[in-house]
KOLGU-4560 file (N, C-alpha, C; in nm, 3 decimals, padded with zeros to 5 digits):
<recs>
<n_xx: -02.657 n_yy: -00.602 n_zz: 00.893 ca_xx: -02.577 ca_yy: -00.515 ca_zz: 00.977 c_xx: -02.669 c_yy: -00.446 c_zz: 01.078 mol: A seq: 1 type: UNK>
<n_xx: -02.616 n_yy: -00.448 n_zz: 01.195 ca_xx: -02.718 ca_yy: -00.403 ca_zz: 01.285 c_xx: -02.717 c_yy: -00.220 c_zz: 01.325 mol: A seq: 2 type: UNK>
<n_xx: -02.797 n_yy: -00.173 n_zz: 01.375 ca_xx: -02.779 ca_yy: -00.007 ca_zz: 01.376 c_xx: -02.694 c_yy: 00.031 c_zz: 01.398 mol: A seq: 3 type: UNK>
<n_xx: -02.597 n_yy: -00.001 n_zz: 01.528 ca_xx: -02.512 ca_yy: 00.024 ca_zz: 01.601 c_xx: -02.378 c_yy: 00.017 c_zz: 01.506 mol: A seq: 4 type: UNK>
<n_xx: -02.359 n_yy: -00.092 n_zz: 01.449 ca_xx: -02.244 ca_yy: -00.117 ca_zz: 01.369 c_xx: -02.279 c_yy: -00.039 c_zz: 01.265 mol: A seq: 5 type: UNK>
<n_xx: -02.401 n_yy: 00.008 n_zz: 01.219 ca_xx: -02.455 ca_yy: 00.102 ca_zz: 01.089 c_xx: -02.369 c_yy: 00.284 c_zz: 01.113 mol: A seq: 6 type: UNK>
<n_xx: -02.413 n_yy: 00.313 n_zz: 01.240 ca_xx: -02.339 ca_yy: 00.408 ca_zz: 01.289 c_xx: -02.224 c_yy: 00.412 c_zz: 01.346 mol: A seq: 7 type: UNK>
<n_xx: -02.130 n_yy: 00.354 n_zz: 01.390 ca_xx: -02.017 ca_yy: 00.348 ca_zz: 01.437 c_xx: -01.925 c_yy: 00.321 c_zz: 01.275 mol: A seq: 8 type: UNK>
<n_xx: -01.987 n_yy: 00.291 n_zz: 01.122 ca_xx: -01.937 ca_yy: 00.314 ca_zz: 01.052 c_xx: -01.941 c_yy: 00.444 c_zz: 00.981 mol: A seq: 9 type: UNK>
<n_xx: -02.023 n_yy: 00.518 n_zz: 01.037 ca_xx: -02.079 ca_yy: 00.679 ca_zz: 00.956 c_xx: -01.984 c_yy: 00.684 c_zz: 01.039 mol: A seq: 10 type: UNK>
<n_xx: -01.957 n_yy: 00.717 n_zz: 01.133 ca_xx: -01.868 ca_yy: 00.799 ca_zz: 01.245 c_xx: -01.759 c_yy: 00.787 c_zz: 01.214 mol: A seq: 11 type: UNK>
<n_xx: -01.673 n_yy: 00.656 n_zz: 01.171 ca_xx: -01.585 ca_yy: 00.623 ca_zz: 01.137 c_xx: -01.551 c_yy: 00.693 c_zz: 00.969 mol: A seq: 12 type: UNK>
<n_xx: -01.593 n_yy: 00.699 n_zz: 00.918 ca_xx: -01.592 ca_yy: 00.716 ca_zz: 00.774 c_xx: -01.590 c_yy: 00.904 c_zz: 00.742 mol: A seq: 13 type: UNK>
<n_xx: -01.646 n_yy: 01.000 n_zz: 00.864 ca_xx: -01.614 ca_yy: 01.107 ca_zz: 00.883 c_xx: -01.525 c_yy: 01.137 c_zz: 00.965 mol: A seq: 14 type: UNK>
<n_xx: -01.458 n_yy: 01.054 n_zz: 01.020 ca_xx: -01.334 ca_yy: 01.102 ca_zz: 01.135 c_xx: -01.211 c_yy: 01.023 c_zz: 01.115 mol: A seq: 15 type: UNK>
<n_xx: -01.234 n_yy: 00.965 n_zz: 00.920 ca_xx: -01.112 ca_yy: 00.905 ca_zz: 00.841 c_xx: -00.988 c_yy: 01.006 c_zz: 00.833 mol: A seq: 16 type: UNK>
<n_xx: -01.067 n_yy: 01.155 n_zz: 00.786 ca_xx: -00.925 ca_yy: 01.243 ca_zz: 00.793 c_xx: -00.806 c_yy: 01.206 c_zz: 00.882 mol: A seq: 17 type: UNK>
<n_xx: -00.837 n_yy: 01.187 n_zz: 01.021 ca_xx: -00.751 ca_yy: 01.181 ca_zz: 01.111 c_xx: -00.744 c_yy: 01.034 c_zz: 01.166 mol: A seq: 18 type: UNK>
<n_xx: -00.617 n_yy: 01.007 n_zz: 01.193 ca_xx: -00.600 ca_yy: 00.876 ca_zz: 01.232 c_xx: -00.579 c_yy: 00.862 c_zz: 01.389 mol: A seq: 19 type: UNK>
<n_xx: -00.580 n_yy: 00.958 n_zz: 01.435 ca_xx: -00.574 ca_yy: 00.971 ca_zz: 01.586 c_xx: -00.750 c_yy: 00.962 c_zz: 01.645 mol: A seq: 20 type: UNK>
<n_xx: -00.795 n_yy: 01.031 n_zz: 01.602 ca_xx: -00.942 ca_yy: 01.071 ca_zz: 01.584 c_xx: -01.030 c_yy: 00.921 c_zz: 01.514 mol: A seq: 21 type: UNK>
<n_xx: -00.972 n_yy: 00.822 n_zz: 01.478 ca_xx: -00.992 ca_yy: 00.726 ca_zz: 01.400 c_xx: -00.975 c_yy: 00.616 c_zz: 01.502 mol: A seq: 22 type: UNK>
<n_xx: -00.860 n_yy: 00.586 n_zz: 01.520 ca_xx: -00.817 ca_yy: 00.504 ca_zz: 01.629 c_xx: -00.941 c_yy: 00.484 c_zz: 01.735 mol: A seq: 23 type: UNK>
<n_xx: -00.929 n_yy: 00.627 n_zz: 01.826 ca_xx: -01.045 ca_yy: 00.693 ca_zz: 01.925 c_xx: -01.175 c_yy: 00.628 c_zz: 01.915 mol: A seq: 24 type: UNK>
<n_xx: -01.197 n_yy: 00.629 n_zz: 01.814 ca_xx: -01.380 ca_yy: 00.563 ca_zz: 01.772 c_xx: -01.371 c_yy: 00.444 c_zz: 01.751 mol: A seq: 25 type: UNK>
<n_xx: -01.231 n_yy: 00.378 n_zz: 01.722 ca_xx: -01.270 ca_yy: 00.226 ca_zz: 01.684 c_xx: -01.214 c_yy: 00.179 c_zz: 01.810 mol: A seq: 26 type: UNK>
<n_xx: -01.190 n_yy: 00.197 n_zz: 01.906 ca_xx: -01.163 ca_yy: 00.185 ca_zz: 02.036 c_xx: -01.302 c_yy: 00.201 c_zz: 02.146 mol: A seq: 27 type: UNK>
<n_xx: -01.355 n_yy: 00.306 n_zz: 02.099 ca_xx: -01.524 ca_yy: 00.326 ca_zz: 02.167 c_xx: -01.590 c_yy: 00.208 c_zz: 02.133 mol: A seq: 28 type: UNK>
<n_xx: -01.598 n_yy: 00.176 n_zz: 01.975 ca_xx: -01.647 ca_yy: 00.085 ca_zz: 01.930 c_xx: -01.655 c_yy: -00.048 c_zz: 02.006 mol: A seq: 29 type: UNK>
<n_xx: -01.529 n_yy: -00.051 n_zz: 01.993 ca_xx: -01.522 ca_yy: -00.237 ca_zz: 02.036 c_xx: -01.570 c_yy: -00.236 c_zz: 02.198 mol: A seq: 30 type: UNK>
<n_xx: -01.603 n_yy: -00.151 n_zz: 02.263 ca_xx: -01.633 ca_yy: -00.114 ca_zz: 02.458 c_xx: -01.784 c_yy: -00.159 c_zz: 02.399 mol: A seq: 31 type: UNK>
<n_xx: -01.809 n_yy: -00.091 n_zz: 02.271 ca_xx: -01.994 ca_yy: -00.076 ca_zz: 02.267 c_xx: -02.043 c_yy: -00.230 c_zz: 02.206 mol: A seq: 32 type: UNK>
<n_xx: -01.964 n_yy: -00.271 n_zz: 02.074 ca_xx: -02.037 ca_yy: -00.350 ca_zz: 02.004 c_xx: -02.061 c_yy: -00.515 c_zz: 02.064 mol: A seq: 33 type: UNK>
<n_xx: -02.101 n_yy: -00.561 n_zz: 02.026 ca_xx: -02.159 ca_yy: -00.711 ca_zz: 02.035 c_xx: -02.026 c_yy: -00.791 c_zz: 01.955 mol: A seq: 34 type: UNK>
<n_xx: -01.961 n_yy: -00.919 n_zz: 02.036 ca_xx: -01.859 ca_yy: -00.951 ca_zz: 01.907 c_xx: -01.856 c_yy: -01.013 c_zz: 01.795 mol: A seq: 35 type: UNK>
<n_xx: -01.991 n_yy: -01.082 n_zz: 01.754 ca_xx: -02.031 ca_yy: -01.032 ca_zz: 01.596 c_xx: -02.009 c_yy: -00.953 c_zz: 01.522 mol: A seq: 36 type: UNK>
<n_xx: -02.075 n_yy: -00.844 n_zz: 01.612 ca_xx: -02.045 ca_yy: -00.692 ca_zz: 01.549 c_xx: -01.868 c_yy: -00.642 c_zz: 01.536 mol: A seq: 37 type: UNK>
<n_xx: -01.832 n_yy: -00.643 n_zz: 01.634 ca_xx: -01.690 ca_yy: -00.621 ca_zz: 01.629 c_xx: -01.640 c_yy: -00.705 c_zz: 01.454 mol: A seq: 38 type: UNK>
<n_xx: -01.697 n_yy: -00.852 n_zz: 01.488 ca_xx: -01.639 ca_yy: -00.938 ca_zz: 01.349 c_xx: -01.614 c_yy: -00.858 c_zz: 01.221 mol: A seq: 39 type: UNK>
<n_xx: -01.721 n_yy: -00.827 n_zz: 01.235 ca_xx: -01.798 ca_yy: -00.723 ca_zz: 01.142 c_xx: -01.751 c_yy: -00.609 c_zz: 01.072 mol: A seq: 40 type: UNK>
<n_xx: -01.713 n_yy: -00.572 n_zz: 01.166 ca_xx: -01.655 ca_yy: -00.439 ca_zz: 01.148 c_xx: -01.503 c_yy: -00.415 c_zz: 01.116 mol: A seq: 41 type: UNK>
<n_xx: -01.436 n_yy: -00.551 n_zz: 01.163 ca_xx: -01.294 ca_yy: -00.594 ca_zz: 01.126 c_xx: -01.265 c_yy: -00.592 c_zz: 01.024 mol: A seq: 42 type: UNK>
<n_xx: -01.391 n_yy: -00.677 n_zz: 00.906 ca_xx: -01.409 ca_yy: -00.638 ca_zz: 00.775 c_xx: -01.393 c_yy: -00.518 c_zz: 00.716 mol: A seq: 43 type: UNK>
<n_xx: -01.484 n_yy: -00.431 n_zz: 00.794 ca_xx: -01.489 ca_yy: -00.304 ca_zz: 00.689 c_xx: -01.345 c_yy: -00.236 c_zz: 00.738 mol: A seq: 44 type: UNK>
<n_xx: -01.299 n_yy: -00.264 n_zz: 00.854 ca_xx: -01.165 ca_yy: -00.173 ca_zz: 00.837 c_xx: -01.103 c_yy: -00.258 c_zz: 00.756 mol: A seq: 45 type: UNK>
<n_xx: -01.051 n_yy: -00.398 n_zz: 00.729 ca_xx: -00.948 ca_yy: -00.412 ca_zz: 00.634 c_xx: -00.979 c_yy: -00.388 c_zz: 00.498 mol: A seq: 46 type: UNK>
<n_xx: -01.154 n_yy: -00.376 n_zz: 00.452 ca_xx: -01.149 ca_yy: -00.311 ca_zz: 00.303 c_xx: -01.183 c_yy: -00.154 c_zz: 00.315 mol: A seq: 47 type: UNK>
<n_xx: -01.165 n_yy: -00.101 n_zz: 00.412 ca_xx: -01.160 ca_yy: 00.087 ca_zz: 00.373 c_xx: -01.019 c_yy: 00.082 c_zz: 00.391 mol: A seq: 48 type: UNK>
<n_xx: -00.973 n_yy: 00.014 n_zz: 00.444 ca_xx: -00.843 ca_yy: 00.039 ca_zz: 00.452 c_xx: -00.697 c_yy: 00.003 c_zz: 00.372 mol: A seq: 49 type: UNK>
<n_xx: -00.763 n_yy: -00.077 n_zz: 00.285 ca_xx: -00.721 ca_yy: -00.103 ca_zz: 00.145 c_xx: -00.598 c_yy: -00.007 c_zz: 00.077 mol: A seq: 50 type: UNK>
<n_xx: -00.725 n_yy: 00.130 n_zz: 00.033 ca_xx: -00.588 ca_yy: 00.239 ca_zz: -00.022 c_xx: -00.562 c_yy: 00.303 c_zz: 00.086 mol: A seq: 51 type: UNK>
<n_xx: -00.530 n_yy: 00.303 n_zz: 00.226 ca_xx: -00.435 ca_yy: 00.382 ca_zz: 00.287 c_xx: -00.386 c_yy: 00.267 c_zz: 00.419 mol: A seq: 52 type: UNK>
<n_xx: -00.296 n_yy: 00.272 n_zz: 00.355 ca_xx: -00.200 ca_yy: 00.106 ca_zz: 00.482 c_xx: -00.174 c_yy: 00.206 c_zz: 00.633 mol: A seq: 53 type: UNK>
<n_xx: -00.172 n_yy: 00.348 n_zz: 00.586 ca_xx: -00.124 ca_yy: 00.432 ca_zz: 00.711 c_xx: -00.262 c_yy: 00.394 c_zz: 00.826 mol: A seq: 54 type: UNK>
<n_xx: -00.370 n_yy: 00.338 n_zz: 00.815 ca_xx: -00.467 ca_yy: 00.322 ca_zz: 00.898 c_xx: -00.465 c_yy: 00.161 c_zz: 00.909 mol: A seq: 55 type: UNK>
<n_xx: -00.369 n_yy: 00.093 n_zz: 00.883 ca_xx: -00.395 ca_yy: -00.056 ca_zz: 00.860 c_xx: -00.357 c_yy: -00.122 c_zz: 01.049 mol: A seq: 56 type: UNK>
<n_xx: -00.279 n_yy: -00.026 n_zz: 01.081 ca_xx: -00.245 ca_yy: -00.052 ca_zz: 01.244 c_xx: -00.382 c_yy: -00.073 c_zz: 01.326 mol: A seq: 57 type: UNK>
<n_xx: -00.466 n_yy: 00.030 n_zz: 01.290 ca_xx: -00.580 ca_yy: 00.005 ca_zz: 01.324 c_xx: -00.648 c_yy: -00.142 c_zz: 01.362 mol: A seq: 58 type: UNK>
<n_xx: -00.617 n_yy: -00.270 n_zz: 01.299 ca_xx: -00.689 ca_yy: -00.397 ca_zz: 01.317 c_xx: -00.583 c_yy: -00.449 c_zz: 01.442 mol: A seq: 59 type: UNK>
<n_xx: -00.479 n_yy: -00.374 n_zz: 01.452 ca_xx: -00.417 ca_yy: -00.486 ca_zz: 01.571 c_xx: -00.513 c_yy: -00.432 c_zz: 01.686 mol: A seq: 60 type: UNK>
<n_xx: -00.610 n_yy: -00.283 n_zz: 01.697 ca_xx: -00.676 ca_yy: -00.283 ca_zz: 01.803 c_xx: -00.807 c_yy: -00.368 c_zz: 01.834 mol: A seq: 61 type: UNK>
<n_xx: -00.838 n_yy: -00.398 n_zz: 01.687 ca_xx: -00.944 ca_yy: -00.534 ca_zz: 01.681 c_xx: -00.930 c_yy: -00.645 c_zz: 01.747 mol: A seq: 62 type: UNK>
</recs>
């Protein structure tokens, strides 16, 4: 995992409370990452996102 995707998951993982605030960063994200990285990261949203489906909308921005 490369730095970038290392941090854009800390960021993500403290600004879980909110799903508006959530959205926001995984939207920055995909402007910043490499699309590997994006691949990547598609992953970790569909397994953090596991127990709460209310954030599962999230991958149609993937």
């Amino acid at each position: 995992m490369t730095e970038q995707l290392n941090h854009t998951i800390k960021v993500l993982e403290k600004v879980s409370f909110s799903k508006d605030l959530f959205i926001k960063e995984v939207n920055k994200a995909i402007n910043i990452l490499l699309p590997f990285e994006i691949e990547q990261l598609k992953k970790w949203i569909v397994d953090f996102t596991k127990n709460n489906t209310d954030f599962r909308e999230v991958l149609t921005l993937v």
